[in-house]
VOBA-1610 file (N, C-alpha, C; in pm, whole numbers, padded with zeros to 5 digits, always signed):
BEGIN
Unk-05452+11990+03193Unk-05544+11985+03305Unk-05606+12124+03323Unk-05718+12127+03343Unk-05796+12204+03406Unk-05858+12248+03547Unk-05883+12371+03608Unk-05900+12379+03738Unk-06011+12450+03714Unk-06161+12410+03840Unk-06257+12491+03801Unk-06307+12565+03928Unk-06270+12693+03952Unk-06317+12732+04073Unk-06458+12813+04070Unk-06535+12801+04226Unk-06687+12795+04204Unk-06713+12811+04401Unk-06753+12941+04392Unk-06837+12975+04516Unk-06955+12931+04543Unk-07023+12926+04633Unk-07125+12815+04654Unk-07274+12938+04629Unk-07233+13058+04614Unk-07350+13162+04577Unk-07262+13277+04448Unk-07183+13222+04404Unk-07129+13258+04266Unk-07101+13186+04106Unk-07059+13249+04068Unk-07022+13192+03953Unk-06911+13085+03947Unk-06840+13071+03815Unk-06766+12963+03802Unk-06691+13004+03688Unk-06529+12947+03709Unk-06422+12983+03606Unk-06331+12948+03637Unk-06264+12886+03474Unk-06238+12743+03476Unk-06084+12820+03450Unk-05933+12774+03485Unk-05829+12798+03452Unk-05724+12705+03383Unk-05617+12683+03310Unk-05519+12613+03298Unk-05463+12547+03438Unk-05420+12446+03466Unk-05407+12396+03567Unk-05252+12411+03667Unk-05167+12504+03559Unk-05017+12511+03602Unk-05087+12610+03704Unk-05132+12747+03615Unk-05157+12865+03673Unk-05222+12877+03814Unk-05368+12798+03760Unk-05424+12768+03876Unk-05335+12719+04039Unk-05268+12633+03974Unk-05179+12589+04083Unk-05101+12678+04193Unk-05006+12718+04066Unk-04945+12857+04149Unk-05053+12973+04236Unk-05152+12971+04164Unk-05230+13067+04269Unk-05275+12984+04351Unk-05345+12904+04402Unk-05405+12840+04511Unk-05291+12835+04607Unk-05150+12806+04568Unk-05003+12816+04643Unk-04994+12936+04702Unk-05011+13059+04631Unk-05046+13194+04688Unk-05153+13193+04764Unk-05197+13141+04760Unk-05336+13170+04836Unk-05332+13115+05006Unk-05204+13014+05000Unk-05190+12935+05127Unk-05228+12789+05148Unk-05285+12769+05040Unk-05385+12614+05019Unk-05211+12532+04892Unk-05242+12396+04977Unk-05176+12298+04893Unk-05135+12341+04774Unk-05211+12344+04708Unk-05191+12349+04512Unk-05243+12208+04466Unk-05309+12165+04555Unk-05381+12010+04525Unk-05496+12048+04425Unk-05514+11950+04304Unk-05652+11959+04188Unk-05796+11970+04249Unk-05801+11930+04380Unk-05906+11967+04456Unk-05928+12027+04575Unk-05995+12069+04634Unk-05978+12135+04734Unk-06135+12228+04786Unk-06164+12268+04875Unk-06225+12369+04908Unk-06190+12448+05087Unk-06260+12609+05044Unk-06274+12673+05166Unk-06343+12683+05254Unk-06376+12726+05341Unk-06480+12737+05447Unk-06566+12879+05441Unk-06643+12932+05456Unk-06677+13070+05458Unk-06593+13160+05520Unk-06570+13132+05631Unk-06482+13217+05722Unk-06306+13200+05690Unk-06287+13122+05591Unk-06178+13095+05586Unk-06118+13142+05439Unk-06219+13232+05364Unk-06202+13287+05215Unk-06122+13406+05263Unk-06163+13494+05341Unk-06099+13648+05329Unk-05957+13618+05369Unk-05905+13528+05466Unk-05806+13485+05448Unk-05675+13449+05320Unk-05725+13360+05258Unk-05696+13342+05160Unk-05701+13425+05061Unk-05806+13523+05015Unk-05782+13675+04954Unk-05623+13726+05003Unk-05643+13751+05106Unk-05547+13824+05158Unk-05407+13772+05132Unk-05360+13660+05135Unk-05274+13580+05110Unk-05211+13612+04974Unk-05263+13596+04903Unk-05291+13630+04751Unk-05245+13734+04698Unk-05333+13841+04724Unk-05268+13983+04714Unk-05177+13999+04758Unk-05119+13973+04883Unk-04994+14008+04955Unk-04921+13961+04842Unk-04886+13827+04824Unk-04832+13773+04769Unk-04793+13843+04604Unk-04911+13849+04528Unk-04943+13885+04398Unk-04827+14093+04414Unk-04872+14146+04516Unk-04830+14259+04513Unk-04642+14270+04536Unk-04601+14156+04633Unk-04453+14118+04610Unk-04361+14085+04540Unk-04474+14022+04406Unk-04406+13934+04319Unk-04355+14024+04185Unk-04202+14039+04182Unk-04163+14139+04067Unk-04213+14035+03943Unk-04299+14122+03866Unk-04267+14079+03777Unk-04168+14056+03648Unk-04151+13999+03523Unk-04095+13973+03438Unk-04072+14071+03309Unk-03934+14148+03323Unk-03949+14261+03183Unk-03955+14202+03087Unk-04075+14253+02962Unk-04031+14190+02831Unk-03968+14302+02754Unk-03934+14214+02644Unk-03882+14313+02570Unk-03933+14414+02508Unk-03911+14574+02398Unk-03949+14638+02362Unk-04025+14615+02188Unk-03969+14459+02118Unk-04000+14454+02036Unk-04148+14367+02046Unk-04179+14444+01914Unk-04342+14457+01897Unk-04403+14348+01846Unk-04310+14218+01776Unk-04282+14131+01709Unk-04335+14018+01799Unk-04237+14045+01895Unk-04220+13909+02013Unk-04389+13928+02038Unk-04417+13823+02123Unk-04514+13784+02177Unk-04519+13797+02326Unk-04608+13882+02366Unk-04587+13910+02530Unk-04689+13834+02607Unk-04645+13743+02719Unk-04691+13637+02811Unk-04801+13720+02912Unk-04837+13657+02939Unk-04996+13720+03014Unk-04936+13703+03159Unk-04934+13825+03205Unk-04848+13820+03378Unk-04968+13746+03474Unk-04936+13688+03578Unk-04978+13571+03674Unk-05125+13693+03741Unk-05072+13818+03732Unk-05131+13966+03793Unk-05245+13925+03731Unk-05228+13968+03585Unk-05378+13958+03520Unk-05449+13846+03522Unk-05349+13733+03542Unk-05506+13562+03517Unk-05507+13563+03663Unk-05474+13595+03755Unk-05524+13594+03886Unk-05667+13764+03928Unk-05621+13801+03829Unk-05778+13913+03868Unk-05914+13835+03846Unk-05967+13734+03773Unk-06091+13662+03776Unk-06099+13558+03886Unk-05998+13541+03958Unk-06008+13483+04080Unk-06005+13542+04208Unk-05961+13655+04181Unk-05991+13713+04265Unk-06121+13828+04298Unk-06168+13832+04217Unk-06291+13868+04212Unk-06423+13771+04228Unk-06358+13658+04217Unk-06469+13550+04240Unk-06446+13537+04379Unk-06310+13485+04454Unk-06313+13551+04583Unk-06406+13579+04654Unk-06392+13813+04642Unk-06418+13887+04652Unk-06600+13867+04646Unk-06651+13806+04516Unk-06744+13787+04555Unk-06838+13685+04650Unk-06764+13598+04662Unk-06787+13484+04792Unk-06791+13514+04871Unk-06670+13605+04957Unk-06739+13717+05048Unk-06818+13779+05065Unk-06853+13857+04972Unk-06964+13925+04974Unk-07078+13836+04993Unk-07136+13731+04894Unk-07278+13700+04900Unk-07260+13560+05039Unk-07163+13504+05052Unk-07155+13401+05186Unk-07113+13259+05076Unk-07094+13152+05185Unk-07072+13045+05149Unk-06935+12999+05133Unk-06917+12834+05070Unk-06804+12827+05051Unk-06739+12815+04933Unk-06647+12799+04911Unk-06575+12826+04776Unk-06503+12729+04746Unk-06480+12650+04650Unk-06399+12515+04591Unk-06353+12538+04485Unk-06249+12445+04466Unk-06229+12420+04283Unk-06180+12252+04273Unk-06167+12209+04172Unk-06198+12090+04144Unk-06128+12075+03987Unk-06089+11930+03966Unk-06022+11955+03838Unk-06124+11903+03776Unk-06071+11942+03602Unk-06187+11945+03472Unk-06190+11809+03386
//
């Protein structure tokens, strides 16, 4: 499954649907495949997020160079949060929707 989130005066970007999940959970919203925000109700949800994102220890990997290292929740949550960030900025509301 896919999740596609999309500000109503921004862009659009589409995530894996576990991930997605867990962040919209951070965010304070359900974790439901659909959903949207209100204008006044985005910076909120930013905020949520980060708090959240900045609490969350992450996972040591190991030192070998071999293994394969997992993409922390930190980094696939920075394009959402910048989409966010920009919803704020230009106005409107913000949704996502599955793919």
């Amino acid at each position: 499954m896919l999740i596609e989130f999309e500000g109503e005066n921004t862009g659009r970007i589409t995530m894996f649907g576990d991930v997605a999940t867990k962040l919209l959970k951070l965010m304070g919203q359900s974790g439901q495949p659909e959903g949207a925000l209100r204008e006044e109700d985005i910076p909120e949800a930013l905020s949520h997020l980060k708090l959240a994102l900045a609490n969350m220890q992450e996972p040591e990997t190991e030192d070998d160079e071999e293994a394969e290292t997992p993409v922390s929740l930190h980094t696939r949550a920075q394009p959402l949060i910048e989409l966010l960030e920009s919803s704020i900025e230009k106005g409107g509301y913000f949704m996502w929707k599955e793919q």
